[in-house]
N, CA, C and O atoms as a MOPAC input file, in Angstrom:
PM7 MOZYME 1SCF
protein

 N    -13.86100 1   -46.38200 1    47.49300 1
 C    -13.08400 1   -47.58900 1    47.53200 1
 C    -13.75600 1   -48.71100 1    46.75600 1
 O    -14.94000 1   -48.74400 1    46.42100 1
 N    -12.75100 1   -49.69300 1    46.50400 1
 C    -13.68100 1   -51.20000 1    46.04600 1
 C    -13.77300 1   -51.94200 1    46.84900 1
 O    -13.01400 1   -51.94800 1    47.81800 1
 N    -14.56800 1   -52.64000 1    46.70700 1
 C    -15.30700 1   -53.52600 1    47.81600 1
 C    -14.79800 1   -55.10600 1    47.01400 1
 O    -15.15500 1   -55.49700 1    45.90200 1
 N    -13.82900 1   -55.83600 1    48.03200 1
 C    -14.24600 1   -57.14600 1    47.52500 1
 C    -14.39500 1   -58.38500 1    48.03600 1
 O    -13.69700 1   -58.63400 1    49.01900 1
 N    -15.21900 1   -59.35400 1    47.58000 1
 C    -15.49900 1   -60.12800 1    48.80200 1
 C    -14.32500 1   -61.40100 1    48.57600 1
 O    -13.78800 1   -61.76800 1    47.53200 1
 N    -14.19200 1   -61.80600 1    49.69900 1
 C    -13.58900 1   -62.52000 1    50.48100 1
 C    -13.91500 1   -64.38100 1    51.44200 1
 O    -14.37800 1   -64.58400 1    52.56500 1
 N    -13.61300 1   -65.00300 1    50.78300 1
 C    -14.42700 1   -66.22500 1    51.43200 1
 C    -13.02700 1   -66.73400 1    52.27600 1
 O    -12.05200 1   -67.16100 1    51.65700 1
 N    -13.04800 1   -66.65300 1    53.48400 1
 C    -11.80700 1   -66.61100 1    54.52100 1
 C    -11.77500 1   -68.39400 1    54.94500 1
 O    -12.78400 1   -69.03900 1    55.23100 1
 N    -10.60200 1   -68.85400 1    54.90300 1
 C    -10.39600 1   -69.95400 1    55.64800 1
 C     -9.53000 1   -69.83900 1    56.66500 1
 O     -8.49700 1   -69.31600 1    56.24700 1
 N     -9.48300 1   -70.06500 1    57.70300 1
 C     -8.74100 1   -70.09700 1    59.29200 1
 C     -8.67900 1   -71.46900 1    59.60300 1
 O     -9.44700 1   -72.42200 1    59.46500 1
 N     -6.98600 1   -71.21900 1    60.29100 1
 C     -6.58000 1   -72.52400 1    60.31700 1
 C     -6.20200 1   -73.56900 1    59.45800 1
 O     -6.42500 1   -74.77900 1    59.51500 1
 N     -5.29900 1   -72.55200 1    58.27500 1
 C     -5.09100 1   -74.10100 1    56.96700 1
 C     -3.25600 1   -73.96800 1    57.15600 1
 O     -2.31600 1   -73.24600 1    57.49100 1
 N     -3.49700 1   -74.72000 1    56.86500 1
 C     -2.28800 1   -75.02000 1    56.65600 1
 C     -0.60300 1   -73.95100 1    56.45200 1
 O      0.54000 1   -74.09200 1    56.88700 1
 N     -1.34500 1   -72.84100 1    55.49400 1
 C     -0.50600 1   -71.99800 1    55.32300 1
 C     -0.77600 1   -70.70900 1    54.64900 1
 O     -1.29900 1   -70.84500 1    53.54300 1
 N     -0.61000 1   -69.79800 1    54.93400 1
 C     -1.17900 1   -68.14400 1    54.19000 1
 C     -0.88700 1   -67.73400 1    52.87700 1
 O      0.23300 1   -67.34400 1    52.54700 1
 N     -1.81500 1   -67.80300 1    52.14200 1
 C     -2.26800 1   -67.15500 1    51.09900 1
 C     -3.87200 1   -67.10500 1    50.04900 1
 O     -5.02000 1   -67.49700 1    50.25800 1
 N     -3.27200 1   -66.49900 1    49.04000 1
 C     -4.25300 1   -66.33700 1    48.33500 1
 C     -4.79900 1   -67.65000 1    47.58300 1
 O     -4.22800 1   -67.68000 1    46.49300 1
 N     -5.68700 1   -68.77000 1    47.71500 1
 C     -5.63800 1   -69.66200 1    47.43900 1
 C     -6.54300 1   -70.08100 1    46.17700 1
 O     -6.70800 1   -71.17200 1    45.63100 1
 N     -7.00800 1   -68.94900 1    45.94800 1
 C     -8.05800 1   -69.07400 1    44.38700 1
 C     -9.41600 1   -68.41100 1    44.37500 1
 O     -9.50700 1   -67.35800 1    45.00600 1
 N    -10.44400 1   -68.85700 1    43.77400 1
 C    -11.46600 1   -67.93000 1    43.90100 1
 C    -12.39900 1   -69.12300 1    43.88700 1
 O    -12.22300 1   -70.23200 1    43.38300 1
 N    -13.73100 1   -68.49700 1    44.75200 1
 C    -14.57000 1   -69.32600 1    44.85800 1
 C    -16.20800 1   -68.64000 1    44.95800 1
 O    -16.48100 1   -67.51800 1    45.38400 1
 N    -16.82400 1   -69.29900 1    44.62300 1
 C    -18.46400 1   -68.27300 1    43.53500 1
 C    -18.34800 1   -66.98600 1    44.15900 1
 O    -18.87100 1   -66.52800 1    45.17500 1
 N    -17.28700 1   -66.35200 1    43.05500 1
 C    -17.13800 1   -64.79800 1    43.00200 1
 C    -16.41500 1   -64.31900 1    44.08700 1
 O    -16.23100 1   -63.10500 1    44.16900 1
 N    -15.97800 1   -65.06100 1    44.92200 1
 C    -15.34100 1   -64.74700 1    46.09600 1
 C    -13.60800 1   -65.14600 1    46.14800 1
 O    -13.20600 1   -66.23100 1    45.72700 1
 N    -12.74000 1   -64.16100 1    46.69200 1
 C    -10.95600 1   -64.38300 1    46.40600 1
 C    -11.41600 1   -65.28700 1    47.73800 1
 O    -12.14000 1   -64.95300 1    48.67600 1
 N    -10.75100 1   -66.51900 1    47.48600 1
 C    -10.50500 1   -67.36900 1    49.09200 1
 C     -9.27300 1   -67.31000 1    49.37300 1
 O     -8.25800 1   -67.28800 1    48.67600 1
 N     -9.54100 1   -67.27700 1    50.93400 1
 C     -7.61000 1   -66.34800 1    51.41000 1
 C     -7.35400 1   -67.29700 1    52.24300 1
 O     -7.91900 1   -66.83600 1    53.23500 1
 N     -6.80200 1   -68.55100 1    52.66300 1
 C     -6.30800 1   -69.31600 1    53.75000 1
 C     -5.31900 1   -68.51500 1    54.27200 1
 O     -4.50200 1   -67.73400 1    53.78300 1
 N     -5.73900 1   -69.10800 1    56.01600 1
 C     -4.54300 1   -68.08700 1    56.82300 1
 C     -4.65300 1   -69.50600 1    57.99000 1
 O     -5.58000 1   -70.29100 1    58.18800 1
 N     -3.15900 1   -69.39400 1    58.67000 1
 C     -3.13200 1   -70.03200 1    59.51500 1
 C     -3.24700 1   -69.83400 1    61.11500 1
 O     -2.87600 1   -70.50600 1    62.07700 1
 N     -3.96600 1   -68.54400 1    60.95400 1
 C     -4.30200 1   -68.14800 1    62.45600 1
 C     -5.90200 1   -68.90500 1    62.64600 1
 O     -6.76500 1   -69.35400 1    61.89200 1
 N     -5.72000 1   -68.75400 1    64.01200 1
 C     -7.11400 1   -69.50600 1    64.46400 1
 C     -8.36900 1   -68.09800 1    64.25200 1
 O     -8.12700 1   -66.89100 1    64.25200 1
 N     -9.67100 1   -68.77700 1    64.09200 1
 C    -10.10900 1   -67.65700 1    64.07400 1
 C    -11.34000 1   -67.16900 1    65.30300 1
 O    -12.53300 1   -67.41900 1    65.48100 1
 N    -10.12600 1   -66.21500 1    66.10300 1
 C    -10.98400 1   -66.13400 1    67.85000 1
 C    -10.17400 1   -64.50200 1    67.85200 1
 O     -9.12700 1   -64.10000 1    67.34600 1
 N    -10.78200 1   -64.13100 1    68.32700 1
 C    -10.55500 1   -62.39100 1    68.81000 1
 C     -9.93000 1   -61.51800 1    67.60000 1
 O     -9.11700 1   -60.68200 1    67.99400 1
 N    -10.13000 1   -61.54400 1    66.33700 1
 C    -10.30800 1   -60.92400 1    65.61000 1
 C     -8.69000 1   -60.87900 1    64.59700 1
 O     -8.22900 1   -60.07400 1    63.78700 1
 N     -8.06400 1   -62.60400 1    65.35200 1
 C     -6.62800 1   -62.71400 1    64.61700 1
 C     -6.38500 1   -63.01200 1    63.51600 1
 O     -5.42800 1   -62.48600 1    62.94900 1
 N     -7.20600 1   -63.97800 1    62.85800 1
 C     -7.62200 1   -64.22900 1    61.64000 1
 C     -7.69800 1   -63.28400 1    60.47200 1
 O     -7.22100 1   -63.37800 1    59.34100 1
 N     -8.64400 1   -62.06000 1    61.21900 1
 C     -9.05000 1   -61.42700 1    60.25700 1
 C     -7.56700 1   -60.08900 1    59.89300 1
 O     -7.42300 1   -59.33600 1    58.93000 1
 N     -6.84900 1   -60.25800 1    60.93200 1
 C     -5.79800 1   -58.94300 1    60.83000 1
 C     -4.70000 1   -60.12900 1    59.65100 1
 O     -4.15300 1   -59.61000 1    58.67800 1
 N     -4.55800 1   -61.35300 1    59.87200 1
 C     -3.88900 1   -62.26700 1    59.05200 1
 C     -4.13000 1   -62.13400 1    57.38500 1
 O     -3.26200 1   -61.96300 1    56.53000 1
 N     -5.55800 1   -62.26400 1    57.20300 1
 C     -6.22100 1   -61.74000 1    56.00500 1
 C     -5.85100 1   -60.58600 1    55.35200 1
 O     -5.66300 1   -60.55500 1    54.13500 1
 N     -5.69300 1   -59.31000 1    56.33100 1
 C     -5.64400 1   -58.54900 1    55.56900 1
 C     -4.09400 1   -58.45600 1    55.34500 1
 O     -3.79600 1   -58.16600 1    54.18700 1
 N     -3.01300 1   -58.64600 1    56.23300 1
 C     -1.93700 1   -59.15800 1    55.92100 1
 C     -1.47700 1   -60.01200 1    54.74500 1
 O     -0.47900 1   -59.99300 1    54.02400 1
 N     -2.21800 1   -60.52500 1    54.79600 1
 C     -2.40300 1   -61.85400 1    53.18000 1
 C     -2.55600 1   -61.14300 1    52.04400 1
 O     -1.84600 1   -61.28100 1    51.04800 1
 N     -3.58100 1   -60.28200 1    52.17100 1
 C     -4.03600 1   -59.24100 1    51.19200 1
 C     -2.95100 1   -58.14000 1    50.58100 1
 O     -2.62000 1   -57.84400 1    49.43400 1
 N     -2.66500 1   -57.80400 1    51.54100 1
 C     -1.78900 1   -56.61200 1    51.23700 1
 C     -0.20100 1   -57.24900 1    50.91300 1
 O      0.54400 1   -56.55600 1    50.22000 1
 N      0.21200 1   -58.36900 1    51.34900 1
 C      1.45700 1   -58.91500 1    50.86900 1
 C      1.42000 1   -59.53100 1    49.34000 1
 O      2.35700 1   -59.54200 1    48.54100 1
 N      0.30000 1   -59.95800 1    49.17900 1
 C     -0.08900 1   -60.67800 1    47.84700 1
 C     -0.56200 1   -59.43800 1    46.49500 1
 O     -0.12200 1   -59.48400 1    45.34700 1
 N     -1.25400 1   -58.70700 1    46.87200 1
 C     -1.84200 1   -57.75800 1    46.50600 1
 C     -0.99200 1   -56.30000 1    45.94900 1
 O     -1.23300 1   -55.34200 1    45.21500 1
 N      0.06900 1   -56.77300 1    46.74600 1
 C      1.41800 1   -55.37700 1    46.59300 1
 C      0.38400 1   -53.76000 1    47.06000 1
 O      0.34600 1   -52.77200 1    46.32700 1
 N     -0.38600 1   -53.87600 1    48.47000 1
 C     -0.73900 1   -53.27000 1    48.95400 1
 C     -0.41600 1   -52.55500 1    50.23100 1
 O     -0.05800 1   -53.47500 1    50.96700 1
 N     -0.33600 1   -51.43200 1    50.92300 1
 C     -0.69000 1   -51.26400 1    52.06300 1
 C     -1.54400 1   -51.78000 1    53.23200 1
 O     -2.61100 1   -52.19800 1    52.78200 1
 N     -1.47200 1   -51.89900 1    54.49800 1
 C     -2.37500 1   -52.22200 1    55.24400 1
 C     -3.65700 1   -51.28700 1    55.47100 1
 O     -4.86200 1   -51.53900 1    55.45200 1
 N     -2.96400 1   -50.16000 1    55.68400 1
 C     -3.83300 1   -49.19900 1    56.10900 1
 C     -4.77800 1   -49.19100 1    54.72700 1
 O     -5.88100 1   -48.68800 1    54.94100 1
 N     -4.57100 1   -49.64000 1    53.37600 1
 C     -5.82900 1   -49.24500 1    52.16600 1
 C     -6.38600 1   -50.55000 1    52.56300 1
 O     -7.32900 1   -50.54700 1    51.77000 1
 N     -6.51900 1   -51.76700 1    53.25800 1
 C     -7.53500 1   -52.59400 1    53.10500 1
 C     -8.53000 1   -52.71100 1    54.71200 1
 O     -8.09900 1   -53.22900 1    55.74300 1
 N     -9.63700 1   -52.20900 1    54.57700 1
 C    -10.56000 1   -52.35500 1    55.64900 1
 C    -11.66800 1   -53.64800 1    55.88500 1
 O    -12.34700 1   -53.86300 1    54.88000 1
 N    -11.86300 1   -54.25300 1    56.67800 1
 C    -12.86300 1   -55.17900 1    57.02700 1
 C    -14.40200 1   -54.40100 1    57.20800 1
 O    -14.65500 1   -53.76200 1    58.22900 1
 N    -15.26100 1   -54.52600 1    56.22500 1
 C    -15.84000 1   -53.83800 1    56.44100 1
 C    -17.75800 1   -54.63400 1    56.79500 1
 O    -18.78800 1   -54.09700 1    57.20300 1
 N    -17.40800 1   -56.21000 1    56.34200 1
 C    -18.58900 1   -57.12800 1    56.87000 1
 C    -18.43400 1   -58.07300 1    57.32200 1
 O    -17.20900 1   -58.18900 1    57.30000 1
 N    -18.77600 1   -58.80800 1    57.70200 1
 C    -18.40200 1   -60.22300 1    58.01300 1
 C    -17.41500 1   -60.81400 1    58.90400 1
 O    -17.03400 1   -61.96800 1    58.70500 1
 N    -16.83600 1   -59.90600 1    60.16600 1
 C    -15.93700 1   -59.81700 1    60.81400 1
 C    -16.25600 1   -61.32500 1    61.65800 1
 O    -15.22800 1   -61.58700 1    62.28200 1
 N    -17.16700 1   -62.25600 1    61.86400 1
 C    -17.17900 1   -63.48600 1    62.46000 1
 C    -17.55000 1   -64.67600 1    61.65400 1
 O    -17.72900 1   -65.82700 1    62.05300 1
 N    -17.62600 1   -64.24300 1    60.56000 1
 C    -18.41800 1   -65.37300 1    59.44800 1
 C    -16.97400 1   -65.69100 1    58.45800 1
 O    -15.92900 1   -65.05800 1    58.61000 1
 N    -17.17500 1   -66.87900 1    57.35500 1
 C    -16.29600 1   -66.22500 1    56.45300 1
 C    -16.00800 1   -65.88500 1    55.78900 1
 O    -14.92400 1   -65.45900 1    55.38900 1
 N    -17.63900 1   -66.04400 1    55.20800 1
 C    -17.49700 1   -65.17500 1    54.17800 1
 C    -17.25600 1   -63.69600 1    54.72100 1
 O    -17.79400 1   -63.39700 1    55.78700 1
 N    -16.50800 1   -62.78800 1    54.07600 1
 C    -15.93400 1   -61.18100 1    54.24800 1
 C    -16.37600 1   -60.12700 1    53.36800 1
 O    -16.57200 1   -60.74000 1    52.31800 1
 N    -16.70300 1   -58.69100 1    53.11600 1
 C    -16.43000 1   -57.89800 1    52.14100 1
 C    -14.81600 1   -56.96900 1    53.10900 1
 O    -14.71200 1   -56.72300 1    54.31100 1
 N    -13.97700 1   -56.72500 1    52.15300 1
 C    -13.18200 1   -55.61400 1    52.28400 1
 C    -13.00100 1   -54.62100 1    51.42200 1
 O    -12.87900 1   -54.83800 1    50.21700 1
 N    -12.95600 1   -53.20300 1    52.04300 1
 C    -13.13600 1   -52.41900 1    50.93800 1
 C    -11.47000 1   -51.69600 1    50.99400 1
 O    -10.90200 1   -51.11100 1    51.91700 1
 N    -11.03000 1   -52.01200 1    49.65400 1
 C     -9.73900 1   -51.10600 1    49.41600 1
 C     -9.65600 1   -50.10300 1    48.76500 1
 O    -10.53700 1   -49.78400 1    47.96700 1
 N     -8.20700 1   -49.15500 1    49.04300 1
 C     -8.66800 1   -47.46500 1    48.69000 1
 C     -7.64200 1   -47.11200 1    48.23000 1
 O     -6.74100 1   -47.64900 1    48.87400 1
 N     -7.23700 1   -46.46100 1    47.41700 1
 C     -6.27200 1   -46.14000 1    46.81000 1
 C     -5.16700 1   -46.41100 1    45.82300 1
 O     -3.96600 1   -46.14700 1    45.85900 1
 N     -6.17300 1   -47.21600 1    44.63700 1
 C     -5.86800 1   -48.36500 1    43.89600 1
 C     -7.18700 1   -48.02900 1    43.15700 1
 O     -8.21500 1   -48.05600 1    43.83400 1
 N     -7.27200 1   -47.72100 1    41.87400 1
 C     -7.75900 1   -47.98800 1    40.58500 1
 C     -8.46200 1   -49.42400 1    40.59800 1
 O     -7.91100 1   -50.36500 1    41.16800 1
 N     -9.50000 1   -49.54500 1    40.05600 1
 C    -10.55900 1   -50.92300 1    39.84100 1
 C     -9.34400 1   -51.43300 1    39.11400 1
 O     -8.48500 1   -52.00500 1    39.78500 1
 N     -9.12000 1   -51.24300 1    37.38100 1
 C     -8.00200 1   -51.95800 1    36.90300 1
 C     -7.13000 1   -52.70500 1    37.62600 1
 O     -6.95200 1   -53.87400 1    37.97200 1
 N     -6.31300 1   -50.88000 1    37.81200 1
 C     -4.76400 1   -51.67200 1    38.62600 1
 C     -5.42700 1   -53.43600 1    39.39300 1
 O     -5.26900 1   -54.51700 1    38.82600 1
 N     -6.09800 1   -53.24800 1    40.67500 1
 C     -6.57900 1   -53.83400 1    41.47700 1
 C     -7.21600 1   -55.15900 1    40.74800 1
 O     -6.89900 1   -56.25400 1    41.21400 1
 N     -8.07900 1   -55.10300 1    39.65200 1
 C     -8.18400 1   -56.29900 1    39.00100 1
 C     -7.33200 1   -57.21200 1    38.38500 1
 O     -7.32000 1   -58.44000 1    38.47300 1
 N     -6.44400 1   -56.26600 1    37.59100 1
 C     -4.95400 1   -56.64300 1    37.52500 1
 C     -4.02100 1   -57.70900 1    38.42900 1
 O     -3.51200 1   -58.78600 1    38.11800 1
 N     -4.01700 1   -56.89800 1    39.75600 1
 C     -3.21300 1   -58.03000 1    40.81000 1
 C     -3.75000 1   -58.78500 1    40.79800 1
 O     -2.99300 1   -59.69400 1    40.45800 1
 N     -5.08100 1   -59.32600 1    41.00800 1
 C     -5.89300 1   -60.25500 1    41.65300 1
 C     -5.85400 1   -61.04700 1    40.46900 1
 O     -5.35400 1   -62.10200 1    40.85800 1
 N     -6.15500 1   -61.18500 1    38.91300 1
 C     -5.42600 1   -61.66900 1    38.06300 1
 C     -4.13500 1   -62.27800 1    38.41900 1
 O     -4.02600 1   -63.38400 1    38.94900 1
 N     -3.28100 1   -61.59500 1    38.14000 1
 C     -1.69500 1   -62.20600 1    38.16200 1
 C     -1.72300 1   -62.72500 1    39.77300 1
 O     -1.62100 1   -63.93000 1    39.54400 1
 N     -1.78200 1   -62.64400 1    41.04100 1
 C     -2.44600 1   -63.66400 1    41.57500 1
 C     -2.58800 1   -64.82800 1    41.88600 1
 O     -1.95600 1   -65.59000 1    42.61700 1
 N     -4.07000 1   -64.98300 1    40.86300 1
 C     -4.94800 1   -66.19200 1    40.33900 1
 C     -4.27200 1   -66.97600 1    39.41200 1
 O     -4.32100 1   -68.20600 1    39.41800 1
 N     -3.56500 1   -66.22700 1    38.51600 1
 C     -2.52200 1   -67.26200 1    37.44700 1
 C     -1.68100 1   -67.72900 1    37.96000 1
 O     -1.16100 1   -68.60900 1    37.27300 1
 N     -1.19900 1   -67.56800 1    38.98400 1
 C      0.30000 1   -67.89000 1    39.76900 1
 C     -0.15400 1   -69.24700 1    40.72100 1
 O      0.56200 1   -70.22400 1    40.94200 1
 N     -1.17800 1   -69.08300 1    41.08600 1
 C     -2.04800 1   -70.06100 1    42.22100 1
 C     -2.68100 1   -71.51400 1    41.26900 1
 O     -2.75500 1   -72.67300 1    41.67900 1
 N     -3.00800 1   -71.07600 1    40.15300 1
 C     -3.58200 1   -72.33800 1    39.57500 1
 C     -2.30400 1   -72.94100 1    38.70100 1
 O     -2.42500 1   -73.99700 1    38.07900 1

């Protein structure tokens, strides 16, 4: 899988992919972040933005911090750099 990191904001205003920040996709979500709701929001964020599945994106560090790594599976580095591109152009 690829691994990518993730700098999580909880509690903004409204869900999405909100740009990138030192090397990190920053994902605002508007769940609070307490019993692990946040982070299922994220990957929700991910996979709606991303034109992904749920089941290909895993939490795989950082499950209380916010900074995150997630590793996704079944998706080509390209393809996957690709979305996160088109994305990032859409957001700025």
């Amino acid at each position: 899988g690829i691994v990518i990191p993730v700098k999580a904001q909880a509690g903004a205003r409204r869900n999405g992919i909100s740009g990138e920040f030192a090397g990190s996709l920053r994902v605002s979500v508007t769940q609070a972040p307490e019993k692990g709701k946040a982070n299922h929001a994220i990957i929700e964020v991910l996979a709606d933005q991303l034109k992904l599945r749920r089941n290909q994106i895993e939490l795989i560090s950082g499950p209380t911090s916010p900074q995150k790594k997630f590793r996704i599976t079944g998706i080509s580095k390209s393809d996957l750099e690709s979305q996160v591109a088109h994305v990032l152009a859409t957001v700025k």
